[in-house]
C-alpha positions in Angstrom: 24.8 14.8 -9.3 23.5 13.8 -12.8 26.5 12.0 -13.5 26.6 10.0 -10.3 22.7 9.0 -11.4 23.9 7.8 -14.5 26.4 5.9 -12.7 24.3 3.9 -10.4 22.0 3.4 -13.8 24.9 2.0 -15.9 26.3 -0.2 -12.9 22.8 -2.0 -12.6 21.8 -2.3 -16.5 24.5 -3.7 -17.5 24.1 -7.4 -17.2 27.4 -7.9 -20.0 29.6 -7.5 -17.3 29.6 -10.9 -16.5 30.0 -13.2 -19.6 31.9 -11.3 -22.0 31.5 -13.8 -24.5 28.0 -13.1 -25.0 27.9 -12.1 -28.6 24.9 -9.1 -28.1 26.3 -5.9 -26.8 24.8 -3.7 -23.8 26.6 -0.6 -25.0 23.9 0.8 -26.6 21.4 0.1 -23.8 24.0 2.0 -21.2 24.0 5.1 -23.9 20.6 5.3 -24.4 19.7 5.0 -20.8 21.9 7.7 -20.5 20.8 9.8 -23.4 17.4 9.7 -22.6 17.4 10.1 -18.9 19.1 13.4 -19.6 16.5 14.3 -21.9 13.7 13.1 -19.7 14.8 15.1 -16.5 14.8 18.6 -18.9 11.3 17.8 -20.5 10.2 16.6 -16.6 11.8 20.3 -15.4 10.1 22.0 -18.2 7.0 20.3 -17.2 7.1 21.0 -13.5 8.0 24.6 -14.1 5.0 24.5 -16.3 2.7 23.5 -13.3 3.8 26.4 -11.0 3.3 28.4 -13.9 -0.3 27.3 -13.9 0.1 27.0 -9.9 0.7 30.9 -10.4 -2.4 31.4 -13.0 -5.1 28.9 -11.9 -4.4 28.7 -8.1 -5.2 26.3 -5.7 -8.9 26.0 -6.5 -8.1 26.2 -10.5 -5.8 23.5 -10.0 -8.5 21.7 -8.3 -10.7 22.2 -11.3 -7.5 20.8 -13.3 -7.7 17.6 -11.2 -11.3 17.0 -12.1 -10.6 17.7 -16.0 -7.3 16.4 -16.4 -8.6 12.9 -15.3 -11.6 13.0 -18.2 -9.3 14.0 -21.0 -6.4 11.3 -20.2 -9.0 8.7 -19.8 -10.2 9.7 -23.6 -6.5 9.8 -24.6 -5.7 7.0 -23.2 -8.2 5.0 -25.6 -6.2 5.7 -28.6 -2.5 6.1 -27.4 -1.7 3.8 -24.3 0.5 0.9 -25.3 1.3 2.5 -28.6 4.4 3.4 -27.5 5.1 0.4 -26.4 4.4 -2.0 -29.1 5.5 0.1 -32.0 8.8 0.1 -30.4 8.9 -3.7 -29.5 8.0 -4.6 -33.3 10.0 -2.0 -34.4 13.2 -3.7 -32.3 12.1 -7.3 -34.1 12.3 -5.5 -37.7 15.5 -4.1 -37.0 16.7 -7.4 -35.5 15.8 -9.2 -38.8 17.0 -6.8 -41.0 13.4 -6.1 -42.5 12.9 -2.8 -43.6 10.0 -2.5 -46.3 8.5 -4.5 -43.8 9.1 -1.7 -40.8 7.9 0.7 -43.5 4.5 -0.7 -44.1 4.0 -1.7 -40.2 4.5 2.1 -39.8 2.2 3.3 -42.6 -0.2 0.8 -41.5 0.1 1.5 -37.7 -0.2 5.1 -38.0 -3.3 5.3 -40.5 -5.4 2.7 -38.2 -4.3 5.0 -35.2 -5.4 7.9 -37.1 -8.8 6.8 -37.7 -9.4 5.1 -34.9 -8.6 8.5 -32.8 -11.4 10.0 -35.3 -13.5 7.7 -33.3 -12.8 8.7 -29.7 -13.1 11.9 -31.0 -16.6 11.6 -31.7 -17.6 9.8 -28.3 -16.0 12.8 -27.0 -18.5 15.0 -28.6 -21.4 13.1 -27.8 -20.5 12.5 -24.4 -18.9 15.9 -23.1 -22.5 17.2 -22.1 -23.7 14.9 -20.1 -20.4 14.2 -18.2 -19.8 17.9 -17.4 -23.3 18.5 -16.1 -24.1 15.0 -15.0 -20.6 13.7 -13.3 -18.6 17.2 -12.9 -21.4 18.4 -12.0 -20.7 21.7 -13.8 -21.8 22.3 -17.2 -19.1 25.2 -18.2 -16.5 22.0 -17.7 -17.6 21.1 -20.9 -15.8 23.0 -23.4 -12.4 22.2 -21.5 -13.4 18.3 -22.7 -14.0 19.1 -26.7 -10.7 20.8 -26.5 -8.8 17.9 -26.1 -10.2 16.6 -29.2 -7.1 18.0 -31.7 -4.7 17.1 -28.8 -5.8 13.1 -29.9 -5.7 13.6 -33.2 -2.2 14.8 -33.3 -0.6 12.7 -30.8 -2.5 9.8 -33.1 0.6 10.0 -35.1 3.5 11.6 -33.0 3.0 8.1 -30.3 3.7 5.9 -33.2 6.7 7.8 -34.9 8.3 7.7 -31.1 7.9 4.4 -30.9 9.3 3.6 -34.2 12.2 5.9 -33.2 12.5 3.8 -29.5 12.5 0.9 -31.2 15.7 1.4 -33.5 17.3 3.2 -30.4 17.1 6.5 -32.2 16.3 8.8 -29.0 18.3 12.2 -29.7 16.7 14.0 -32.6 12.8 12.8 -31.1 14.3 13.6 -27.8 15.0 17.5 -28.9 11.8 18.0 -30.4 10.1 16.9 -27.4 12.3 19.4 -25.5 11.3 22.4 -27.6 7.7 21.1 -27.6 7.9 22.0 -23.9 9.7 25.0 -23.9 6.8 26.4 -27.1 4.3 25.9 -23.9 5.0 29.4 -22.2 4.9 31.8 -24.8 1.9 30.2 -26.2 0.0 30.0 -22.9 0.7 33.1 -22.3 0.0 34.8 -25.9 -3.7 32.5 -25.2 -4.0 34.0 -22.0 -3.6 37.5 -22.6 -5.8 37.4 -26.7 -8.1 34.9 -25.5 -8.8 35.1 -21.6 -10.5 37.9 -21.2 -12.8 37.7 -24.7 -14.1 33.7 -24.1 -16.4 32.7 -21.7 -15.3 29.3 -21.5 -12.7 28.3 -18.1 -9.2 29.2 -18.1 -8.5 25.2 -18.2 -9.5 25.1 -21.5 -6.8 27.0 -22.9 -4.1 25.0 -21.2 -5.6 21.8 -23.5 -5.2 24.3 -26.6 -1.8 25.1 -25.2 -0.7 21.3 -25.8 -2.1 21.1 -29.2 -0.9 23.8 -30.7 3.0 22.7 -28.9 2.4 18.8 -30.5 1.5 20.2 -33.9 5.7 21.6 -34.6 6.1 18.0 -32.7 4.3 15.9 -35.2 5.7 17.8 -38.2 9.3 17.4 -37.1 9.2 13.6 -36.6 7.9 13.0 -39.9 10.5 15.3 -41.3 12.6 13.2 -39.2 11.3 10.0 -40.4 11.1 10.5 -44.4 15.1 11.5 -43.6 16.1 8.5 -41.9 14.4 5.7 -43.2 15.8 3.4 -45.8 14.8 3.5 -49.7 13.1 0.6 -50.2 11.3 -0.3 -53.0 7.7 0.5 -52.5 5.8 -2.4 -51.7 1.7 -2.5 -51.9 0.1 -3.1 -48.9 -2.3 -6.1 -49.0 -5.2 -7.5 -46.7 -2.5 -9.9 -45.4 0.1 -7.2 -44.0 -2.4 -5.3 -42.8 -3.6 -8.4 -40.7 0.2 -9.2 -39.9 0.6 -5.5 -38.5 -3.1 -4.7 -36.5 -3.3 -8.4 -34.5 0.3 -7.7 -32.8 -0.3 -4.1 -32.3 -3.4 -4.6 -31.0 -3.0 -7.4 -29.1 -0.1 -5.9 -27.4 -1.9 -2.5 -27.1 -5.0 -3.5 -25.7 -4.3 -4.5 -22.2 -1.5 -1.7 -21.7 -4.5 0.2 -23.1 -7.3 -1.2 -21.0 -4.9 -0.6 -17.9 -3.9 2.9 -18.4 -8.0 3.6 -19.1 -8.8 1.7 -15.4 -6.3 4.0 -14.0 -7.6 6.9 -15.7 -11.2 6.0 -15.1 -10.5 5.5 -11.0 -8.5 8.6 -10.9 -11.6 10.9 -12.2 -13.9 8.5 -9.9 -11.0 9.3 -7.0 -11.2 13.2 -7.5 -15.3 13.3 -7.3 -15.3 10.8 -4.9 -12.2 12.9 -2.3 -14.5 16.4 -3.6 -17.6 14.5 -2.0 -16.3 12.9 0.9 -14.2 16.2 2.0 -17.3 17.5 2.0 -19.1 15.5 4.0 -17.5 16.0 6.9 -17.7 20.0 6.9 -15.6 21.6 4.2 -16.9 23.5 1.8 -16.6 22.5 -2.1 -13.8 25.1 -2.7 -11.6 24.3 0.3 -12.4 20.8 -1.2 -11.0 21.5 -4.3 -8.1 23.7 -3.0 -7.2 20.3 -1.2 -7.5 18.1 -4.0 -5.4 21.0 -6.2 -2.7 20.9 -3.4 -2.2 17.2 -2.9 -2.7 16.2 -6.8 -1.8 19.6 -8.4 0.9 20.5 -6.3 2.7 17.4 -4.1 1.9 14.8 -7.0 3.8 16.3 -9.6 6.8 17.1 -7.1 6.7 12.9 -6.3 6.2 12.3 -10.1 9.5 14.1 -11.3 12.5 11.6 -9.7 9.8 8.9 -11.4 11.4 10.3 -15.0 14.4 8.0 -14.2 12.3 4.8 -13.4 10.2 5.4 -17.0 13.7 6.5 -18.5 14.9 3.3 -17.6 11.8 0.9 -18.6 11.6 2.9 -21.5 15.0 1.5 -22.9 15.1 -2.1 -20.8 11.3 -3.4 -21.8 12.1 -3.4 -25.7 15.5 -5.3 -24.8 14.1 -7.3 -22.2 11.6 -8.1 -25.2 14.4 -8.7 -28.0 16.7 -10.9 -25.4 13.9 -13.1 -24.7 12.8 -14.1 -28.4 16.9 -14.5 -29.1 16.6 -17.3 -26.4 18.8 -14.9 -24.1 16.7 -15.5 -21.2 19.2 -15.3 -18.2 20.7 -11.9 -19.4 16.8 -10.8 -19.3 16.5 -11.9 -16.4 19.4 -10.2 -15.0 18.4 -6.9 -16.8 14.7 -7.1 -15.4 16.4 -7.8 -11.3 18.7 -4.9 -11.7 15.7 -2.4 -13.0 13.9 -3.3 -10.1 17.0 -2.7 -7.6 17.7 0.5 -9.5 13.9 1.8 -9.1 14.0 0.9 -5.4 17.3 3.2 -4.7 15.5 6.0 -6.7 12.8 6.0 -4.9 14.9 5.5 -1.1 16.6 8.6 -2.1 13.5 11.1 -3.5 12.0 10.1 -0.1 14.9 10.9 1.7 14.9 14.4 0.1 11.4 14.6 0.5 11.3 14.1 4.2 14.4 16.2 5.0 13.1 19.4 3.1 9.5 19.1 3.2 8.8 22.3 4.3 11.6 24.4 2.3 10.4 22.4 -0.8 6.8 23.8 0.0 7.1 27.5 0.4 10.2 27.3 -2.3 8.0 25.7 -5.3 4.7 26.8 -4.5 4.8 29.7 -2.1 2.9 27.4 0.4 3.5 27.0 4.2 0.9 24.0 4.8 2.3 21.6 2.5 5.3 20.0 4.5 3.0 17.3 6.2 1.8 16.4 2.7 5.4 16.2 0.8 6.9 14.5 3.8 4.3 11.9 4.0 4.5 10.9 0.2 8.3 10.6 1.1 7.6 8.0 3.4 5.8 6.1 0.6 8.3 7.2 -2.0 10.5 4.1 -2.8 6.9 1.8 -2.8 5.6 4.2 -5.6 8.5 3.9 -8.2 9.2 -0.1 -7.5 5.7 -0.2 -8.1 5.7 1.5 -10.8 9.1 -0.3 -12.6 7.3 -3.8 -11.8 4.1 -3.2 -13.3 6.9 -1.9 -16.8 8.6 -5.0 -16.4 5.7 -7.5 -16.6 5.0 -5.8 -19.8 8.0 -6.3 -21.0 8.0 -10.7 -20.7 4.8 -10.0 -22.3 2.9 -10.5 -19.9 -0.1 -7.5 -20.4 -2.7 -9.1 -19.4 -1.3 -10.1 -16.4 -0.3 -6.3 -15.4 -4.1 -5.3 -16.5 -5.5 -8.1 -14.4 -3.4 -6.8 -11.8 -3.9 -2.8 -12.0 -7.6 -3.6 -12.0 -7.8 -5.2 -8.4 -5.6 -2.3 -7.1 -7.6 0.4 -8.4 -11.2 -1.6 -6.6 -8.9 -1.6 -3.6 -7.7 2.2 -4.1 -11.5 3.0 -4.6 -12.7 1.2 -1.8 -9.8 2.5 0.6 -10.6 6.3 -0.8 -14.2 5.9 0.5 -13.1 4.7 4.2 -10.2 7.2 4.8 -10.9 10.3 2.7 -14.1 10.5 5.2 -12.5 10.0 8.3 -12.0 13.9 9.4 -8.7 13.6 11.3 -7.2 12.1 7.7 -9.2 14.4 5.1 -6.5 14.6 2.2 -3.8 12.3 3.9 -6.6 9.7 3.4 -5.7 9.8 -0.1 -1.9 9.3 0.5 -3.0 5.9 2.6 -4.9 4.5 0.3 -2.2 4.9 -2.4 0.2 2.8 -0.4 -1.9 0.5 0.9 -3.8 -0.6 -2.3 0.0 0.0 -4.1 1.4 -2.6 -1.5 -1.2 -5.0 -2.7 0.0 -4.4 -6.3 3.5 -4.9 -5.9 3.3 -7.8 -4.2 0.9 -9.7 -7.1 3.3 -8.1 -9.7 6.5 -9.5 -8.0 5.0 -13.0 -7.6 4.3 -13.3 -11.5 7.8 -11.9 -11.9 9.4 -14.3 -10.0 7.3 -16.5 -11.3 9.0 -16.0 -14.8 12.7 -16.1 -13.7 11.8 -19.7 -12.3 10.7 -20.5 -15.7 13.3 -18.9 -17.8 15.9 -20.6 -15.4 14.4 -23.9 -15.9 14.1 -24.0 -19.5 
């Protein structure tokens, strides 16, 4: 099965196949989409046996809990490692691509010490604002303590975002690839060693030890990539670092980083609005708050991450076709861009055709099989339907990052997520939807956001065509 996958990915990234005088070579792109597909369908298996492991721990209502937390924490993360990624890998690609490497040194020294600090920062909003948004906007003060523990989780992942970039960048996915895999696999016995020491002897919630869980697992992560790094980069001589590189490194990294940023913070932001907001309306017409939460745990704990795991291949695939989208455009290679960017999109749509097909088919089995749960089929089978929306979706909004178009994707993630809002409030209420609300007012504000993010795509190939 894997191997016909990474068929249908090769087949539609591989724009060379039609000029094979074009001097830049796609082998490498067709390997590393390989390579790291692979490795992100293990880490996404880990994961998702991970969340039936907390499925079996936390249940339903803990899992609800989860969904109130884990929206909080990502937004705070998501201040000071969204678009990282990204841009360390893009500028990374353009060092390479010049041949530059005491540059690429100091860009990395320079990147990670202003992500360090600055994550220094959002640790100390964190503090200062945990209180008031447990008791206040949780509405349970005990929800604190899961919030401060999130605080190391920033600080390490401060430097292990802009090592994997660097490593993205240069095509460089196997060793980074491995340590994220046994990252993963550290989860279990440490989740469980904190559950059985520290459960019983804390009166903090069980949530908060899953966030200690994931520091603890990215502190061997962060020490292996810079062992990693101080083996593989090049001796250069070692160059000072002036006001003037420091300027040369910060206004691209943060100019490229901010809108990814300010995006993935809007999504965060609406997503812990979206779980108060379900919690409040399921309420309102007759549930209780723990049915309400055993809801929300089912839908977003349980269905979500089932939806979310063929979605590895669509971010395995932008992962490795935005930085060479990127490069081919500033080498003037703009119709073999182009080509790549159409050929993503097909790809993501087939992915998504498929997981829905499985989805609908086996609802029921997939259900009782994962989760031990007999009412979940309608859910599954319904997010199905909406599948192969989803993942072009999601590969579109990718792509317009990649023709550098951020604030473009922010401008356009910001109107879905009024329109997901607003849609949450009228369906969520309506007692005959309840939960399935949610699912409609995904697709419908996701429909929305495809269409703007196809129209500025399009938009571009006219552009690059002409010129």
């Amino acid at each position: 099965m894997f191997r016909r996958i990474c068929a249908i990915m090769l087949r539609f990234c591989d724009p060379s196949c039609e000029s094979t005088g074009e001097t830049m070579s796609f082998g490498n792109v067709k390997q590393n989409i390989v390579l790291l597909t692979a490795s992100n369908l293990i880490i996404g298996l880990i994961e998702f046996v991970f969340n039936m492991y907390l499925s079996r721990i936390l249940g339903a209502e803990g899992l609800g809990v989860l969904s109130l937390i884990a929206p909080i924490n990502s937004l705070f993360l998501s201040f000071m490692t969204e678009g990282l990624v990204v841009t360390i890998s893009k500028m990374s690609a353009a060092h390479q691509y010049q041949g530059n490497s005491a540059a690429m040194d100091s860009m990395i020294r320079i990147s990670t010490a202003f992500s360090f600090f600055w994550s220094l920062l959002v640790c100390g909003l964190v503090r200062l604002t945990a209180e008031p948004i447990a008791s206040g906007f949780l509405g349970d003060a005990a929800l604190k303590a899961p919030i401060l523990a999130v605080c190391p989780l920033m600080l390490l992942m401060s430097v292990s975002n802009i090592i994997k970039g660097h490593f993205l960048g240069l095509s460089r996915i196997k060793v980074p690839s491995a340590i994220n895999i046994s990252e993963k696999i550290l989860r279990f016995p440490i989740l469980y060693l904190l559950i059985r020491f520290c459960l019983n002897h804390t009166d903090f919630p069980p949530v908060t030890l899953v966030y200690l869980c994931y520091a603890i697992g990215e502190t061997q992560s962060v020490l292996l990539l810079l062992l990693y790094y101080r083996k593989t980069r090049r001796k250069t001589a070692p160059v000072k670092i002036t006001l003037t590189q420091i300027r040369a490194t910060l206004y691209p990294l943060i100019r490229g980083a901010a809108p990814i940023c300010l995006t993935q913070c809007l999504l965060e932001s609406v997503n812990a609005f979206s779980s108060v907001v379900v919690k409040s309306r399921l309420c309102s017409i007759g549930y209780t708050a723990a049915e309400a939460l055993s809801l929300l745990g089912k839908y977003k704990g349980m269905v979500f991450p089932l939806m979310n795991y063929p979605m590895i291949l669509i971010g395995s695939t932008c992962s490795i076709v935005v930085p060479r989208i990127a490069a081919m455009t500033a080498a003037g290679k703009d119709r073999f861009a182009d080509r790549l960017l159409l050929r993503a999109l097909v790809l993501s749509f087939v992915i998504g055709l498929c997981a829905g097909t499985v989805f609908w088919l086996f609802a029921d089995e997939m259900g009782r099989f994962f989760y031990k749960q007999e009412d979940l089929g309608a859910m599954i089978r319904l997010t199905g339907l909406c599948a192969p929306l989803f993942y072009l979706t999601a590969a579109s909004t990718s792509l317009l990052i990649s023709i550098g178009q951020e604030a473009q994707s922010f401008r356009n993630s910001l109107f879905q997520q009024l329109l997901l809002l607003i849609f949450l409030l009228l369906f969520t209420g309506v007692p005959s939807l309840n939960i399935y609300g949610y699912i409609v007012a995904a697709a419908l504000s996701n429909l929305v956001l495809l269409a703007q993010n196809l129209y500025f795509l399009k938009l571009h190939r006219s552009i690059g065509f002409s010129s």
